[in-house]
C-alpha positions, 0 to 999 in steps of 0.5 A: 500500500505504498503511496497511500495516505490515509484509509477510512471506513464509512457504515451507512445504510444507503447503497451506491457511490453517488450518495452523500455521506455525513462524516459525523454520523457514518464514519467509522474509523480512520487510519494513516501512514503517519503512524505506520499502521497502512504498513502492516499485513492485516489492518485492524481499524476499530470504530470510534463508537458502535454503528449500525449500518447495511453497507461498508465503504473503505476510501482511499486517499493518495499521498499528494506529495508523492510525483505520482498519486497512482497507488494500488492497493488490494484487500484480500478479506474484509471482515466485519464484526460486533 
């Protein structure tokens, strides 16, 4: 996951790409690489409190000091849990 900056998961009940998120209420958690946890082989992001949602998105942002923002990133299993 190099050139990646940060990663967040988003819980909503709402299906599609297009639809607006509020951060406050369906963000479940962010990580970065300032503290090195983009680096590890499994990612273990805990949410900043419980969320019911149907749906979960994982964003990811390019590292904008990089020459290139192109970054591949593969995440072989998601798992959600409570």
């Amino acid at each position: 996951m190099y050139n990646v900056d940060k990663l967040a998961v988003y819980g909503d009940n709402s299906a599609g790409r297009d639809v607006e998120r509020d951060d406050n209420t369906s963000l479940c958690g962010l990580i970065s690489r300032f503290n090195n946890t983009l680096y590890h082989r499994r990612l273990h992001l805990q949410c900043r409190r419980p969320l019911r949602a149907r749906y979960v998105y994982i964003e990811v942002w390019g590292d904008a000091r990089r020459a290139s923002r192109m970054f591949s990133a593969v995440l072989c299993e998601v798992m959600v849990y409570h």
